[in-house]
C-alpha positions as CSV (number, residue, x, y, z in Angstrom):
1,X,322.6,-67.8,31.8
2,X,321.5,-71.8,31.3
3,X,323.5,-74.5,30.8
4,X,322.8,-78.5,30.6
5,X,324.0,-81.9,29.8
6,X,321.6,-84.5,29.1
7,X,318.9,-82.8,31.0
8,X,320.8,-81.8,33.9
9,X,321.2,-78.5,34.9
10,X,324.6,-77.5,35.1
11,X,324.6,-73.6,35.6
12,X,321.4,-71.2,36.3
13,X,322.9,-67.7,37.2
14,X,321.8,-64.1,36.5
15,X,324.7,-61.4,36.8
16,X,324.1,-57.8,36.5
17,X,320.8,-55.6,37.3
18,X,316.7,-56.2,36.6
19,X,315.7,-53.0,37.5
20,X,318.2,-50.2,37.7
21,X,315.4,-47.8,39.3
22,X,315.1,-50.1,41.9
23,X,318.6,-51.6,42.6
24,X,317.4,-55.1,41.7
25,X,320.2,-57.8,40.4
26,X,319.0,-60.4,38.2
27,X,318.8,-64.1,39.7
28,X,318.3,-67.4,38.8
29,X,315.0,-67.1,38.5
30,X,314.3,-63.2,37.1
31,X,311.7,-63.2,33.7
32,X,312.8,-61.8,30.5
33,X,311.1,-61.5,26.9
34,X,312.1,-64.1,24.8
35,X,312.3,-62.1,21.4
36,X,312.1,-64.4,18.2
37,X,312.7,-67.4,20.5
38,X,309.0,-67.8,20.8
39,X,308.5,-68.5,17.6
40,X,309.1,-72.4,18.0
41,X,306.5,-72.2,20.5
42,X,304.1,-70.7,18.1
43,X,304.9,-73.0,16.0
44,X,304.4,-76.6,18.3
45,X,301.0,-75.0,18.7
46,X,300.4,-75.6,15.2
47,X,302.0,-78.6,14.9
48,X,299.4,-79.9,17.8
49,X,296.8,-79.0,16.0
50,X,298.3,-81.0,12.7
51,X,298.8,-84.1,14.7
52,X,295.0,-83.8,16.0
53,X,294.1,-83.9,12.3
54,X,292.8,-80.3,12.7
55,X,294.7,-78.8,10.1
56,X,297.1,-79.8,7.3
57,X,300.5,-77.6,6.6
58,X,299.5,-77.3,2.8
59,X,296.3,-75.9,4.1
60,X,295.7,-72.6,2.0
61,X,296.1,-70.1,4.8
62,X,292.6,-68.4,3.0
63,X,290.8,-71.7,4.5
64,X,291.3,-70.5,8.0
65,X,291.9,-66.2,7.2
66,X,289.4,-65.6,4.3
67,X,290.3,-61.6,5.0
68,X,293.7,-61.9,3.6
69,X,293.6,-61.3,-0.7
70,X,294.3,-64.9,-3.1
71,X,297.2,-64.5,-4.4
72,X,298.9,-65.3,-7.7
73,X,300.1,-68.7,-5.8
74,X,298.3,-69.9,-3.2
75,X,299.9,-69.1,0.3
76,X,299.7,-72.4,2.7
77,X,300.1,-72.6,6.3
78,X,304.1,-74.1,5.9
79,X,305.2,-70.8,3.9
80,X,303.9,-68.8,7.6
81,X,305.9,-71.2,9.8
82,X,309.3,-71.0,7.6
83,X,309.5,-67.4,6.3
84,X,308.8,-68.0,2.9
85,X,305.2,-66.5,2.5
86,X,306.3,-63.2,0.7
87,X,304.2,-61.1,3.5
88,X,305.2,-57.7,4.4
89,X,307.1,-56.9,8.1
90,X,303.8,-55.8,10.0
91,X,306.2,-53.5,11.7
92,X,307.2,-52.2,9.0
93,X,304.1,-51.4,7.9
94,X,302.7,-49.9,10.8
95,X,305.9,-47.5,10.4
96,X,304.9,-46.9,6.8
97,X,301.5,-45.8,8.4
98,X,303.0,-43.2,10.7
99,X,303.2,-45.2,13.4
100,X,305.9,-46.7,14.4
101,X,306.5,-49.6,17.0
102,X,306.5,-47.4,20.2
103,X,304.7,-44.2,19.4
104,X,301.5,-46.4,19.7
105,X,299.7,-49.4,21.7
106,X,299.6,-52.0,18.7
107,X,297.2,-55.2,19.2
108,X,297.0,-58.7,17.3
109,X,293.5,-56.7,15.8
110,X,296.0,-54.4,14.7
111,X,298.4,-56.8,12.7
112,X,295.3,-58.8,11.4
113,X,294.2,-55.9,9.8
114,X,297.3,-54.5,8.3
115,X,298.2,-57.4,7.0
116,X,295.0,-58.7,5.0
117,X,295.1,-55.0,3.5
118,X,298.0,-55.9,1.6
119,X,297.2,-56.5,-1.9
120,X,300.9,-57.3,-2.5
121,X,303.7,-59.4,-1.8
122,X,307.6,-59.3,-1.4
123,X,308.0,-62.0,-3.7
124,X,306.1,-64.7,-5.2
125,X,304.7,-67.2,-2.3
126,X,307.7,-70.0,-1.1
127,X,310.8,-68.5,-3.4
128,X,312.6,-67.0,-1.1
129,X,313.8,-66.9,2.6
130,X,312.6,-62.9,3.9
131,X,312.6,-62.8,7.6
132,X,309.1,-61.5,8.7
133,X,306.9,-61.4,11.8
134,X,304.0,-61.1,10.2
135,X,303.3,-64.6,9.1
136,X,304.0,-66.0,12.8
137,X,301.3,-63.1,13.8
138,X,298.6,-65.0,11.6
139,X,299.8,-68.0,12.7
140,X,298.3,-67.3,16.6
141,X,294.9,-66.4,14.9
142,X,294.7,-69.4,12.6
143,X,295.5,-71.2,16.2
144,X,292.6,-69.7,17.8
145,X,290.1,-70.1,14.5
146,X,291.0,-73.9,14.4
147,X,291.0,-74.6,18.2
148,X,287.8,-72.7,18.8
149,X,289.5,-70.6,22.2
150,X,292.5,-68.2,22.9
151,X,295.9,-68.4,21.7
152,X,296.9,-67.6,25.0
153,X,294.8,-70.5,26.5
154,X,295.8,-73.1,24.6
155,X,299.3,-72.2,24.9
156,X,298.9,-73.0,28.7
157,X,296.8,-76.3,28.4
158,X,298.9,-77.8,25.6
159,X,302.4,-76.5,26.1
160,X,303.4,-74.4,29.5
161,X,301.6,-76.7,32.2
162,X,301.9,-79.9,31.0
163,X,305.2,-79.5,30.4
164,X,305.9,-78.0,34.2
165,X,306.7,-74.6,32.4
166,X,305.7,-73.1,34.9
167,X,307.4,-69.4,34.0
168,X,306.4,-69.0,31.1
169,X,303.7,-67.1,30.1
170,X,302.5,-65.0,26.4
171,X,302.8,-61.2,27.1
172,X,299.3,-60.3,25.6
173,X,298.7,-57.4,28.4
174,X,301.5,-55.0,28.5
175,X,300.1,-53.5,31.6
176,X,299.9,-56.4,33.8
177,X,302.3,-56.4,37.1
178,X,304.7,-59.3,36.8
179,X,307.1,-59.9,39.4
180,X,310.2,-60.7,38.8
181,X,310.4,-59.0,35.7
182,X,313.6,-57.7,34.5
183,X,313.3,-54.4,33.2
184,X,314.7,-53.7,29.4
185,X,317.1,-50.8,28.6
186,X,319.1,-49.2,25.7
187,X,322.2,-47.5,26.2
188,X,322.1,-43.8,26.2
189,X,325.4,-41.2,27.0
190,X,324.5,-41.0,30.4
191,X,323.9,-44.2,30.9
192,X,320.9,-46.4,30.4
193,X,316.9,-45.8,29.4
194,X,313.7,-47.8,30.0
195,X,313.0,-49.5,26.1
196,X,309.8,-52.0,27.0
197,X,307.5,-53.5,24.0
198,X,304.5,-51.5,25.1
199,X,302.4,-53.6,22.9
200,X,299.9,-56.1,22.8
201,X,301.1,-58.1,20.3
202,X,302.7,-62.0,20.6
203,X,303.1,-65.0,19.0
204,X,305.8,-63.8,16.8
205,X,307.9,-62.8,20.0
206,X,306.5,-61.9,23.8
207,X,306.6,-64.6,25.6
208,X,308.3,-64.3,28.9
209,X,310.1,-67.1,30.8
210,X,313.4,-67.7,32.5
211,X,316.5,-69.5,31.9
212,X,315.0,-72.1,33.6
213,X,312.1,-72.9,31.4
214,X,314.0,-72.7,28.0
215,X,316.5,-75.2,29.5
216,X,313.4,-77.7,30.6
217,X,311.7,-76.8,26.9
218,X,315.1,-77.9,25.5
219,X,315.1,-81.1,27.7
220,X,311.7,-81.7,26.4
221,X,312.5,-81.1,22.7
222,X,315.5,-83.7,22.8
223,X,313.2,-86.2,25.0
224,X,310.3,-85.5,22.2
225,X,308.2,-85.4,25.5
226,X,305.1,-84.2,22.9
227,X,305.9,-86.6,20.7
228,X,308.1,-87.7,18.0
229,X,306.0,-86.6,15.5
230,X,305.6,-82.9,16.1
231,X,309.4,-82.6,17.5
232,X,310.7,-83.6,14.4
233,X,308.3,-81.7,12.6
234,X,309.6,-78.6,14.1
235,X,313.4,-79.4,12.8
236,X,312.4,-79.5,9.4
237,X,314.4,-77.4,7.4
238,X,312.1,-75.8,4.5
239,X,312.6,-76.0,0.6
240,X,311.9,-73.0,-1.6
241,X,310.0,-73.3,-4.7
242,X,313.5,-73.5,-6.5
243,X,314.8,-76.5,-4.7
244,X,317.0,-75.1,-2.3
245,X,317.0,-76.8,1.2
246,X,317.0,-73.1,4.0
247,X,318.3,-73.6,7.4
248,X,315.3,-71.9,8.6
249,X,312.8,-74.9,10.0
250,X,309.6,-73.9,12.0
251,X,310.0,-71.7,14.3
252,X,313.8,-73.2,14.5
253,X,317.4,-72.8,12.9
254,X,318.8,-75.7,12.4
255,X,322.8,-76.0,11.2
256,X,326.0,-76.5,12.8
257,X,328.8,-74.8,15.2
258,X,332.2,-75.4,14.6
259,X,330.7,-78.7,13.3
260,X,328.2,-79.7,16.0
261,X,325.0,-79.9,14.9
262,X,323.2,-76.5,16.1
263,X,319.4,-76.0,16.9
264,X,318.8,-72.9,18.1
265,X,316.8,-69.2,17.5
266,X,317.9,-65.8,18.6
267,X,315.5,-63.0,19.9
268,X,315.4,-59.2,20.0
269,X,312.8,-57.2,21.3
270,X,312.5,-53.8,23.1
271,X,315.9,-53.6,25.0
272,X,316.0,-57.9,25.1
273,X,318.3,-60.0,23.4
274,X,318.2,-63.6,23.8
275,X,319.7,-66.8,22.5
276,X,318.4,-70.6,22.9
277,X,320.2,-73.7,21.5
278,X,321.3,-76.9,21.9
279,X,324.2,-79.4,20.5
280,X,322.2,-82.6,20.3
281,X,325.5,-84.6,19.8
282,X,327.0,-83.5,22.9
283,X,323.8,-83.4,24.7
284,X,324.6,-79.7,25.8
285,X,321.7,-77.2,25.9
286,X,322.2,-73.0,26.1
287,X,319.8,-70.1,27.0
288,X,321.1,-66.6,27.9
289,X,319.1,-63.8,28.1
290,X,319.5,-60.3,28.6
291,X,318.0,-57.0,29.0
292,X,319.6,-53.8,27.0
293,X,319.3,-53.7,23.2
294,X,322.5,-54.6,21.6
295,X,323.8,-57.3,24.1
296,X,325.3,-60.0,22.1
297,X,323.6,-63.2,23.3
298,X,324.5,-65.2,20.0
299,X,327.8,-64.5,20.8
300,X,328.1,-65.1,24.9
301,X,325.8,-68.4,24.2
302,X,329.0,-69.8,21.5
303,X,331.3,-68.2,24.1
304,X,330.2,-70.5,26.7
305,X,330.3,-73.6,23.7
306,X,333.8,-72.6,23.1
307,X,334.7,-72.8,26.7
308,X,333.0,-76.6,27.8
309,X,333.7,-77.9,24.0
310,X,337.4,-76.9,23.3
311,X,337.8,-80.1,20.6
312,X,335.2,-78.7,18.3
313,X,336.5,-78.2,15.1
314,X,338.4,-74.8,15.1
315,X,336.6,-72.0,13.0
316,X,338.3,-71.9,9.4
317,X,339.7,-68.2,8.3
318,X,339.0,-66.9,5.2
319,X,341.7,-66.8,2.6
320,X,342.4,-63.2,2.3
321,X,345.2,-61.9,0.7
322,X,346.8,-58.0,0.5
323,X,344.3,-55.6,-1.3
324,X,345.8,-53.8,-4.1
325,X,343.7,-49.9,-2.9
326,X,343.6,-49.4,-7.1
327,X,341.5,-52.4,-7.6
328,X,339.0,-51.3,-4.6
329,X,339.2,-47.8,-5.8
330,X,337.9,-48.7,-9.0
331,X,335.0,-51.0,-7.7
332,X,334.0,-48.4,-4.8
333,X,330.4,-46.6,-4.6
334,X,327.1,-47.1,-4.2
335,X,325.0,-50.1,-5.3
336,X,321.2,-50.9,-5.3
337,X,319.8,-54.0,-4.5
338,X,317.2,-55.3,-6.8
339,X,315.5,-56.6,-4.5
340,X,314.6,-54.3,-2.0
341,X,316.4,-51.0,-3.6
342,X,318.8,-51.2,0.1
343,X,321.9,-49.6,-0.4
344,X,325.3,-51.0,-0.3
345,X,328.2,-48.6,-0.2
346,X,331.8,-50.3,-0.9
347,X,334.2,-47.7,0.2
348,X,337.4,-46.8,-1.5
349,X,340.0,-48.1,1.4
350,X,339.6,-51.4,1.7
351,X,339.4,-50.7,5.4
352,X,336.9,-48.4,5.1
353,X,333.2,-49.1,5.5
354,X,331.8,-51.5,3.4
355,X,327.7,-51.7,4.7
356,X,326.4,-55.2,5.8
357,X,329.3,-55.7,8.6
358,X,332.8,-54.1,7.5
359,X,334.9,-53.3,4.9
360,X,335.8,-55.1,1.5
361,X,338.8,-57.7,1.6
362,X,340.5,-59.6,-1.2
363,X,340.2,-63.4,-1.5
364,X,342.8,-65.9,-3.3
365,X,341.0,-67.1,-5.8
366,X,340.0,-63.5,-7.2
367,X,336.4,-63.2,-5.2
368,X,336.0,-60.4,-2.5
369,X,334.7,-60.7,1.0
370,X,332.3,-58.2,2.8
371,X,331.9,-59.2,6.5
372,X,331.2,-62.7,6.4
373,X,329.7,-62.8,2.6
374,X,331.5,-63.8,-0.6
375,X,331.4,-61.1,-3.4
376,X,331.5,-61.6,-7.2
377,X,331.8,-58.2,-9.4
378,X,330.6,-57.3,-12.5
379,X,332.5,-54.9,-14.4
380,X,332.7,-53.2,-17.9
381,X,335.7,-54.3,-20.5
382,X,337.5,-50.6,-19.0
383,X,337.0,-52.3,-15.3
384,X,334.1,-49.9,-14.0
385,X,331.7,-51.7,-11.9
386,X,328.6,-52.6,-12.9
387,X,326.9,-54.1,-10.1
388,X,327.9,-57.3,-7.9
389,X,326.4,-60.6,-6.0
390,X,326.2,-61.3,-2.7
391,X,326.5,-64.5,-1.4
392,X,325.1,-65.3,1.7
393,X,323.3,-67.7,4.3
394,X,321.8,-70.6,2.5
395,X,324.0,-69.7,-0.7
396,X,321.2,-67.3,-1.4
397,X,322.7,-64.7,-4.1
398,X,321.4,-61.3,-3.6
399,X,322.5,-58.9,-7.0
400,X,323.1,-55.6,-6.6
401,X,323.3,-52.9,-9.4
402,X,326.3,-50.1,-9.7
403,X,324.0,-46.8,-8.7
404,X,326.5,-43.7,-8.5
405,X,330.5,-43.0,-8.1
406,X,329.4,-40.8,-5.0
407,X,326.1,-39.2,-3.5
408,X,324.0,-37.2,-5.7
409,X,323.7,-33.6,-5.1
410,X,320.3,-32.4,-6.5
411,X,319.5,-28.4,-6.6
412,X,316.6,-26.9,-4.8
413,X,314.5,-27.0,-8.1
414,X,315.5,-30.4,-9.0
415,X,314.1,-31.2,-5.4
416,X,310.9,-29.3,-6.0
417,X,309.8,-32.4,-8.4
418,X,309.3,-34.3,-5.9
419,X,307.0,-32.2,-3.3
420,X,303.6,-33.6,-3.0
421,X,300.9,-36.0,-1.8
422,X,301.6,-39.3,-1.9
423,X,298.5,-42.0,-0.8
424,X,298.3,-45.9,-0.2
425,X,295.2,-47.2,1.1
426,X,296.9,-50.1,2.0
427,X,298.4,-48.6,5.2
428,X,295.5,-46.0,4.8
429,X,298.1,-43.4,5.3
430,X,299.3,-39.9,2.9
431,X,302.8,-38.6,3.3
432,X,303.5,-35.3,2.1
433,X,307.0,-34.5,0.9
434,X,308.1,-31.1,0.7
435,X,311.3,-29.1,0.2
436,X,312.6,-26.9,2.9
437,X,315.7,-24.8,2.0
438,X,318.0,-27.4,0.8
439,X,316.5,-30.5,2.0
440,X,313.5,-32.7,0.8
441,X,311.6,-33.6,3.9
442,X,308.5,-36.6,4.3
443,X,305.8,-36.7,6.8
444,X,302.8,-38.9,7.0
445,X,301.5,-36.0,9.9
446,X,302.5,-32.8,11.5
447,X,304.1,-34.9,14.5
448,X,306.6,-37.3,12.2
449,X,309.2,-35.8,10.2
450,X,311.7,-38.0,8.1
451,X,314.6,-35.8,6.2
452,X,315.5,-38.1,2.9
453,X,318.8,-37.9,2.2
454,X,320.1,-38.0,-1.4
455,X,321.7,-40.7,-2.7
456,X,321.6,-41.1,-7.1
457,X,319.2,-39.7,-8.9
458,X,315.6,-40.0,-7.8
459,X,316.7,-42.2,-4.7
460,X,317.1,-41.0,-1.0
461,X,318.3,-42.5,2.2
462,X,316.0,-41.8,5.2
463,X,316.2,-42.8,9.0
464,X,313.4,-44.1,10.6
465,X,310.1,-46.2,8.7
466,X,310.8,-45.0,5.1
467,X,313.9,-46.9,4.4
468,X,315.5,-46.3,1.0
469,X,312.9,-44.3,-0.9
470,X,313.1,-43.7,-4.5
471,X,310.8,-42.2,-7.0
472,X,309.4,-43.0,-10.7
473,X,308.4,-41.0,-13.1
474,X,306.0,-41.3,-16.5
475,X,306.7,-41.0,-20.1
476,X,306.7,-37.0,-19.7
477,X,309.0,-37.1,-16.6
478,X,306.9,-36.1,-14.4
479,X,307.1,-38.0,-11.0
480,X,303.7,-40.2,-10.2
481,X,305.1,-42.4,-7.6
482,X,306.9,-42.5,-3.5
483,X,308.6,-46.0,-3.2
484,X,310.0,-47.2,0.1
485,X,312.5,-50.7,-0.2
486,X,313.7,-52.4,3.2
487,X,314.7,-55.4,4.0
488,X,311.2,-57.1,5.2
489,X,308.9,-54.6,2.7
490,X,311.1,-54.3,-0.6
491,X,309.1,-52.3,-2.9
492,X,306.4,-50.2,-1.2
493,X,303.9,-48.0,-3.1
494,X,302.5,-44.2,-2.4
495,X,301.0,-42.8,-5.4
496,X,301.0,-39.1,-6.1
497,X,297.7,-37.6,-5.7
498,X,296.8,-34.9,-8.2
């Protein structure tokens, strides 16, 4: 944990252990993976190379990645830095391959190519916000194309060393000995086990630093020690092609806390989980990291805000009122997005599971709250439910169509319809699907079995790289096509082979 005021360190401690195998205790000074929080790094790399006249952030990305396809819209360089390019999650895709993040060494060769072999996109380029990694990956490349030298090496001559970062350093060999290095772990029933990013891939995350260095990066950002210009550049919140001002910046979230202004990213990678912000009107700065999956470093970093700002303004509960349990009844069951085909199950207790963060709860004025999201129903003159809206960060409206009462049930023969061979050349992988006993089963090779899980008709459930998977059918019924919907790769295509 960091903590300072105006520039002045206030707090640099570690508590708990590095390295478990060892007996090691985190200090001060012990290195952890940043996660997402390198982004904004990434990101003042490109806004360098801007401010040298180098590059322009309407630049069609195809000026400096010719490999990638021309889309319906052209994709610029701003769409990469603010999560609005439409791009598939390369880890997603490397899943869809067979491969999951993991089971194999992945390089930024590796991402490159996966990603220009996608002849499709999530959406049309800049209309909506969709989290992905993979336009920060073409964003180093871009970086090295324009600069003429390494990603890596720039980093160090424009950024880390002239900035006395001294710490901080891109993770591009997974092998290398770093002292100091806190280990990353995942909770297991007996205790704990080694989860590393065994990967040579950065720029969208693996950059490893201390506390130390984020809270002198933060100094520097409220200093605008590399200049006004590209400081300010990075706070900029983008617009989608609808009009609609995002919270998501470059490389940067920018809102409020308990209404502070709040400039801050989070980070999750491997068994890290980080958290790096600063309150520019009280001058207070934040970085916590940590090393086992799951640790809630959002949540210790406004812990700690709580604690040294107690006259913030106090967080305002939602307006709930007594559920009547007929009312959820009748609305309970599964829903499809229609976006990405995820699922969202509304249980019939209104304590029960809801999906996305808890159970359903009833609002004053009529609405309905799931987790932390507003929800507006649709339902038939009789009062079944015909699909809702969810409202969420950025009053972005996700719809969601009513699917089935309760999971479907298929028989062994209506299961057989969907065994096959199913190809796309754009992850240049086949998955066969096949029915053992009562279950429908996928695997992309012999090693790699997914069980799909029914859900309606034609749709499954599956753990692991498939996501939700459905299947279509032509004018005869017969089924031609394997579709797999997530939240960073909504609507996937394997096509039957004959």
């Amino acid at each position: 944990v960091g903590i300072a005021r105006g520039g002045q360190t206030i707090l640099v401690r570690g508590y708990g252990m590095a390295n478990l195998e060892a007996n090691v205790p985190i200090t001060a000074t012990t290195i952890f993976e940043s996660g997402s929080v390198a982004k904004q790094f990434t990101a003042t790399a490109v806004m360098l190379l801007a401010r040298d006249g180098k590059l322009n952030l309407d630049d069609p990305v195809r000026k400096f990645i010719p490999e990638l396809p021309e889309y319906p819209r052209p994709l610029l360089v701003r769409h990469l830095l603010s999560h609005t390019s439409g791009l598939r999650e390369w880890s997603n895709l490397v899943a869809l391959a067979g491969w999951p993040r993991g089971l194999r060494v992945h390089t930024q060769g590796d991402l490159l190519e996966i990603i220009t072999a996608q002849k499709s996109l999530n959406y049309p380029v800049g209309d909506y916000y969709s989290y992905t990694n993979s336009g920060f990956a073409l964003l180093v490349t871009i970086v090295e194309r324009v600069s003429g030298i390494p990603f890596v090496q720039f980093s160090n001559e424009r950024i880390f060393r002239p900035l006395g970062l001294t710490n901080t350093h891109w993770r591009d060999d997974f092998t290398e000995i770093v002292p100091g290095r806190a280990q990353a772990y995942s909770r297991r029933a007996a205790g704990f086990a080694l989860e590393m990013p065994f990967e040579n891939v950065y720029g969208p995350g693996g950059l490893l630093t201390t506390v130390g260095d984020w809270l002198k990066w933060n100094d520097h950002l409220d200093r605008k020690t590399l200049g006004a210009d590209v400081v300010d550049s990075l706070t900029t919140r983008a617009v989608l092609t609808s009009g609609r001002t995002i919270s998501y910046a470059r490389g940067l979230v920018v809102g409020d806390y308990r209404g502070t202004r709040e400039v801050q990213h989070s980070g999750s990678t491997g068994g890290y989980s980080t958290f790096l912000a600063r309150y520019p009107d009280t001058q207070l700065a934040f970085a916590v990291l940590c090393n086992v999956a799951g640790a809630p470093a959002t949540q210790l970093t406004h812990a700690l805000v709580d604690a040294l700002l107690p006259a913030l303004s106090p967080p305002v509960a939602p307006d709930t009122v007594a559920a009547d349990p007929s009312a959820v009844a009748k609305l309970a069951g599964i829903y499809r997005s229609v976006r990405t085909h995820e699922l969202l199950v509304i249980a019939a207790a209104s304590s029960g599971s809801g999906g996305r963060g808890g159970g359903l709860r009833a609002l004053r004025d009529g609405a309905w709250l799931l987790g932390n999201n507003r929800v507006l129903f649709e339902t038939a003159p009789d009062g079944s439910p015909r699909g809702l809206r969810v409202i969420g960060a950025d009053a972005d409206t996700v719809s969601y169509t009513f699917a089935a009462t309760s999971p479907w049930t298929p028989t062994p023969e209506q299961l057989n319809a969907f065994a096959g061979r199913y190809r796309s050349d754009e992850v240049g992988a086949t998955w066969t699907v096949r029915v053992e006993g009562a279950r429908l089963i996928a695997s992309p090779r012999n090693a790699l079995r997914t069980e799909l899980t029914p859900v309606y008709p034609d749709a499954f459930r599956s753990v692991g790289g498939l996501g939700v998977v459905w299947f279509t059918r032509d004018g005869t019924g017969a089924v031609t096509e394997m579709h797999s919907g997530a939240a960073r790769v909504w609507d996937f295509v394997f096509r039957r082979e004959k």
